[in-house]
Structure formats: structure tokens, C-alpha cells
N, C-alpha and C positions, 0 to 999 in steps of 0.2 A: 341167330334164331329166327324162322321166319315167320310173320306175324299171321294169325287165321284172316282168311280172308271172310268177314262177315260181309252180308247181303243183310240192310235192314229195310224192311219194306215198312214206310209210313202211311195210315188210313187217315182221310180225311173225306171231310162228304163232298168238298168239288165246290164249283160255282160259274155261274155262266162270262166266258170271256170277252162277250161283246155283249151288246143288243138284241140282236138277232139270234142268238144263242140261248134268252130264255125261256123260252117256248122249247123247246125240244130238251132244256131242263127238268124245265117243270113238268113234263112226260115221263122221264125217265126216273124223277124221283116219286111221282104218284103209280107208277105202273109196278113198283117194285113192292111185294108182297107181303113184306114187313113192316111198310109202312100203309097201303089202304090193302087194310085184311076185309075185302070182299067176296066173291066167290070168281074162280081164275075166268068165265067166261064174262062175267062184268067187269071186271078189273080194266080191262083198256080201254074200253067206250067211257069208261065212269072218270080214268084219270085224266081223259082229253078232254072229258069236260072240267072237269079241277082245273087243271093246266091253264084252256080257255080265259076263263074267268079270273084266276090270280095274275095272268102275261101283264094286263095293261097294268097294276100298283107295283107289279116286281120289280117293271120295266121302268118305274119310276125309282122306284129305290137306287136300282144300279145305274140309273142315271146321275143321280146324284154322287155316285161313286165314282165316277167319271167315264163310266161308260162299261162298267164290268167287274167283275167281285176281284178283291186281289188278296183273295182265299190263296190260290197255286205260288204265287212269290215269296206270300209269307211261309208257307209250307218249304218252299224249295231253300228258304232262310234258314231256318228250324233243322232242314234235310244236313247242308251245309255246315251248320255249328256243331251238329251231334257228331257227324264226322271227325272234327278237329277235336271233340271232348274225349274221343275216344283211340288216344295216339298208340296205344299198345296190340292195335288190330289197324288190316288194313280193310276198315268197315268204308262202306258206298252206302247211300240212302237211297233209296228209291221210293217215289212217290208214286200212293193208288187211289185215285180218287173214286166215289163213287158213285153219283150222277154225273159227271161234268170230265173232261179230257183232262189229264192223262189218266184212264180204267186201269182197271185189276189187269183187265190181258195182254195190254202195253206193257205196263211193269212186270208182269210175268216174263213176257219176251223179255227184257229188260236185263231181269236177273239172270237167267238162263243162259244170257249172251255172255255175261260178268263170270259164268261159272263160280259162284263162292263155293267156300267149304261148309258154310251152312247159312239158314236164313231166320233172321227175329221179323217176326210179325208186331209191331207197335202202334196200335191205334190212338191217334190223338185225340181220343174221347174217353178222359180219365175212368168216369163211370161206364158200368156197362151197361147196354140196354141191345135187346133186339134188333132197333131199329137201328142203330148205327153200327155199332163195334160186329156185332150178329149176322148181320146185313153184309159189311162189309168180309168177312171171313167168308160165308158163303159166295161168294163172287170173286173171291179168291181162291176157293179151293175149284173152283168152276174155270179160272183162269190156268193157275198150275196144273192140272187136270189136260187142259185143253194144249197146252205150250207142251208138256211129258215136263214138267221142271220135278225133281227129285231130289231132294238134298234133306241133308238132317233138318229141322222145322223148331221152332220154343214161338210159342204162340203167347203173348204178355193181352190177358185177355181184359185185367181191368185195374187201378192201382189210385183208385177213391181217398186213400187216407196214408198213401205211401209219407213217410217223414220227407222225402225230400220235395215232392209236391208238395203239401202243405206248408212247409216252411216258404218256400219259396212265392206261395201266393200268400201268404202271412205276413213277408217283407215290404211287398206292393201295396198290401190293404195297410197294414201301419203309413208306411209312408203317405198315402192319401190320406187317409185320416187325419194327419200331424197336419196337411194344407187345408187340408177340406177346417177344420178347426180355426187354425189361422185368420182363415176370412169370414169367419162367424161371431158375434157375439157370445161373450158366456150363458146367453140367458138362452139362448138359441139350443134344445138338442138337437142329436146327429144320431141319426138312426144306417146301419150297415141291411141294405138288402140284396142278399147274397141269390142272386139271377139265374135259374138256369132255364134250359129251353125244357117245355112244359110235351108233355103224352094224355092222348085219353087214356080215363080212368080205367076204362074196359082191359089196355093195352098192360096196366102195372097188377089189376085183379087176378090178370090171368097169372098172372109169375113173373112178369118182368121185374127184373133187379133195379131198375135205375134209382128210383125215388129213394130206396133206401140207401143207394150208394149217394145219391146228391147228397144224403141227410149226414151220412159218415165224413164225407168229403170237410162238410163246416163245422163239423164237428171235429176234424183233424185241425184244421184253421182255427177254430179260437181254439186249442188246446195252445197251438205255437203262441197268438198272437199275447196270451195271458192276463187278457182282460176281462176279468170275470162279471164287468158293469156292463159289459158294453150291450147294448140295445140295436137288436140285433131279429132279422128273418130271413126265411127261406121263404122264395116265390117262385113263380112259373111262366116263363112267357111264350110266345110266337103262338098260339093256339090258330090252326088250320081247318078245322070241320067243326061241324053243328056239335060236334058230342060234347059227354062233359069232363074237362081236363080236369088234372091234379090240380090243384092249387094251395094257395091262395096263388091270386094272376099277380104279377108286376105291377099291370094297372091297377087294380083293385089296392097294395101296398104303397103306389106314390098315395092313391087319393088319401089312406088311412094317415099318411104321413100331413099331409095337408089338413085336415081335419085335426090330428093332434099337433099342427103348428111347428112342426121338428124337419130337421131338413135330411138329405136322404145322399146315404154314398154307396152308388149298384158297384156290386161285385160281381162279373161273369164266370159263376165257377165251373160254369162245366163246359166255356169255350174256353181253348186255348190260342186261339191265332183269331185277331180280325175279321170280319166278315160282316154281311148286310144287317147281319140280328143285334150285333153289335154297335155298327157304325150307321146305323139309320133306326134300326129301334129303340137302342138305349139312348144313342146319343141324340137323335134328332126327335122323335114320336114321344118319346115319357118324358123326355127335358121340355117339350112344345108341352106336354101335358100338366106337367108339374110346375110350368110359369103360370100355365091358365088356372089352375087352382089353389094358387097363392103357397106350394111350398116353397121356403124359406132360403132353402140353398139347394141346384141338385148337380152332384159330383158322380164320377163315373171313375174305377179303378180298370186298366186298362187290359185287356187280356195278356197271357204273358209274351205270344211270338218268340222272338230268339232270347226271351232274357237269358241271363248268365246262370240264373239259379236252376232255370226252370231245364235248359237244355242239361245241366250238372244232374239234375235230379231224371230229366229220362236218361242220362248215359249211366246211371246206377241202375235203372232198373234194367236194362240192356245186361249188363256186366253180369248181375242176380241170378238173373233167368238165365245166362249162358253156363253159369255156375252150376244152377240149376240139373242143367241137363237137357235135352229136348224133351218137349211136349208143352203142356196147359200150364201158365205159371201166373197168378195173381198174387196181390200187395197189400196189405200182408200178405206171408206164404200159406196155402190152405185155401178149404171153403171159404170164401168173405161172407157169403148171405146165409140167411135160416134157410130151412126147408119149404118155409113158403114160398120162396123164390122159385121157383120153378123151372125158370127160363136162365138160372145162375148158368154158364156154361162149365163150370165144373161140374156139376150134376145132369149135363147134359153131354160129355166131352163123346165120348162114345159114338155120339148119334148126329153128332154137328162138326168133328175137324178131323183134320187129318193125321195121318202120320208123319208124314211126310209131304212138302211144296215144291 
């Protein structure tokens, strides 16, 4: 019997591969309209100046990286395992990054070359929000569009509270916990601050889903993890313009933890693969922040990358939505958000994807 040839296109936001490369990042991710919602004739003179001004701290960060994010390896890692997870298809991943090489119109060509017998769109941004998962469809269907690529489409648009993500970020946070404990004192608490990257307020009022899918997402995780004690927040970090973000911030939660003398273990739930917000903000900037004001112990649970659970858990949601049938499929099956959500892309599917990639 011969197996479907799946085309899986993976989204991720990209990241710059040298030095010299973050500047024309940080362009290309402030020029993009979902992320500075100004009016489209400001928009480029305003993100050159964003850009401008964030090059020289970026350019530190990913120096300490060793010269460039290594967002696309662990991606192309991820690309790799889900392939093998998925031996009943002759499935290829392809990656489309969306500020940073390799784009939506690379992979487009890409696919198109492969000829599948159809294509799953998977973003690795379990919740949804405009600015990512949104963002990146739109540049996709602008890509596909552009290349004639045509093929049956299942668009896996968000999967916040899916059982096998959860579980599988449920195993990682126990297990750290079980160490992080270890080298604590009993008289010592341990507080879980579960990290995601933070939006202004203006961005989640208008209808964006994210916040409420981060809130579903930890709330999937301590259903797994069964510890009904545990001591326990959701925070917000990277904040980038004067506005005013969601919160409570990251920082704002070491220092709370510091003040109540209890030591702190970040969980990144809403990355899944490494990258500078990660491996220079949590690990380096809140840990530098959290020795300066005397909390107690500070631990960091690691994003998942190619865990074994985690790549088990998207090759089910792959398998679901092909099940499925083509088009819009989130995890749970169904609306996930209320109707306030506005910017849910099931209640927007009509006016925002395609039929066909």
C-alpha cells in the first residue's frame, strides 16, 4: 500500500544567523503589521527606528549565543523527529520561518517541488495569537499564492491544552521540580512561574486569543501534573514598547518571590525550542536578577525541542487533523475561545485562510 505523501510545513519566528544579520531582523519583524499596528505609512520609518535602537542589546544577547540564535537547528531537529514519529506516511517537514531565512516563500517552493498529496500547516506556537501563528499564515498563504502551490491544506491553528502537550510539559516541570527540591531546604518554598512571552494590552482587548489560551495551556499542566498545593503563576515577559503589557511581568514575579523569601522554577510555556528569550532572558537577565535580590534558588525547566513526548504529542495532532479532513482544526476539536475573542481564527476562518496551499 503506498503511504500519503504528507508535506508538513513547520512555523516558527526565525532568528538572526550571524551578527550582522540582526538588524535586518529586527526590520523585518517590526515592519510586519501584526506586530507594530501603526498606520501602513509610519510603519517603516517607525520600525527602523525600533530596529535602530534594539541592534546594539540584541547584538549582545546573540553574542553570547555565540554569534547567532540557534532557533533553525533546533527547528530543523523537531523537523527531523516528527518525520520518524510518523512512519505510516511518507511525511517531509519543512520549515517557515518568519522574520529570519528560511521564509514562507522558500518553503513554499519547497513544497511544491516535493509535490505532496496534501500539506498540514503546524505552528510551533501552541497558543494562538495574531501576532505569531496569524502573522505567520498570512505569509503563507501570500507565499502559496505566489509559488501556484495547490494541494488539499488542514491548517492545526492552535492546541493550548491538547493532552499530549500538556502531559508531556507536565513530565519536564515534575522532573525539575523533584531536582529543584533536592537542593533546597524543607523550610525553603518553591514557587512554579510558568513564563510566557508577554503582548500589549491594547493587542489581547481587541480580541486576540493568546492570554486566554496561555491561561488554558497551565491549566492543562497542573491538571497532568496533580498537585493541587503547588504554588504556582502565570507571568509575562520580553515587553518591547512603552505600552502597557499583559501581566504580571516575569520580573515583577522573581522580585514577589524574593520578597516572600521562596525560590522560583520558570517554566516557558509558550516556547517550544530555545532561543534568546529563553537562553539569555531567563537564563541569564532574571537568574542575574533573582541572585541580586536574594531569592533563594532560581531553576529554569527547559523548553521541550525534540523531546520524545513532545514531538509524540505534535505527530498526534498531525494524525487528528488529517483525520480530520482538510481545513481549520484546533485542540480541543471546536471553537477553543468565547466570543470575546475576536481574533479566534475559527471565527475568523472565512476571512483569514485558505482553501487550499
Amino acid at each position: 500500500m503506498t503511504r500519503p505523501r504528507t508535506a508538513i510545513v513547520l512555523f516558527n519566528l526565525g532568528g538572526p544567523d550571524k551578527l550582522e544579520s540582526v538588524r535586518p531582523f529586527l526590520v523585518n519583524l517590526f515592519t510586519d503589521p501584526a506586530i507594530l499596528r501603526v498606520p501602513p505609512f509610519i510603519r517603516p520609518l517607525l520600525a527602523r527606528r525600533i530596529a535602530r535602537a534594539r541592534t546594539g542589546p540584541a547584538t549582545e544577547n546573540y553574542r553570547l549565543l555565540g554569534g547567532g540564535s540557534p532557533l533553525l537547528e533546533l527547528t530543523l531537529q523537531q523537523a527531523r523527529a516528527l518525520e520518524a514519529a510518523l512512519p505510516e506516511r511518507d511525511a517531509c517537514c519543512f520549515v517557515a520561518m518568519r522574520y529570519w531565512h528560511p521564509f514562507s516563500l522558500a518553503a513554499a517552493r519547497a513544497v511544491k517541488e516535493w509535490n505532496p498529496d496534501e500539506v498540514v500547516l503546524l505552528p510551533l506556537y501552541p497558543q494562538f495569537s495574531t501576532t505569531t501563528t496569524g502573522s505567520s499564515l498570512t505569509a503563507w498563504r501570500e507565499a502559496a499564492v505566489a509559488v501556484g502551490l495547490v494541494k488539499p491544506v488542514t491548517t492545526i491553528c492552535c492546541y493550548p491544552d491538547d493532552a499530549g502537550f500538556a502531559a508531556a510539559t507536565a513530565a519536564s516541570v515534575r522532573e525539575h521540580l523533584l531536582r529543584a527540591r533536592q537542593t533546597l531546604s524543607d523550610a525553603v518554598g518553591l514557587r512554579v512561574l510558568f513564563s510566557a512571552h508577554g503582548l500589549p494590552e491594547v493587542i489581547v482587548r481587541s480580541g486576540d486569543p493568546y492570554q486566554y489560551q496561555v491561561e488554558r495551556s497551565v491549566a492543562a499542566v497542573l491538571r497532568a501534573l496533580a498537585m493541587p498545593e503547588l504554588d504556582h503563576v502565570i507571568c509575562y515577559q520580553s515587553r518591547a514598547t512603552p505600552q502597557q503589557w499583559i501581566g504580571p511581568s516575569t520580573d515583577e514575579e522573581v522580585a514577589r518571590a524574593a520578597r516572600d523569601k521562596v525560590a522560583v522554577l520558570v517554566v516557558p510555556i509558550a516556547f517550544v525550542s530555545e532561543h534568546s528569550e529563553t537562553l539569555v532572558e531567563l537564563d541569564v537577565e532574571y537568574r542575574e536578577l533573582a541572585e541580586r535580590l536574594g531569592v533563594p534558588g532560581y531553576f529554569r525547566v527547559p523548553a521541550q525541542n525534540a523531546d520524545a513526548g513532545f514531538i509524540a504529542a505534535l505527530a498526534g495532532l498531525v494524525r487528528r487533523s488529517l483525520a480530520a479532513g482538510p481545513g481549520l482544526c484546533s485542540f480541543p476539536p471546536g471553537t477553543v475561545c468565547p466570543a470575546t475573542h475576536r481574533d479566534c481564527p475559527q471565527r475568523r476562518a472565512s476571512q483569514t485562510l485558505p482553501e487550499a496551499a
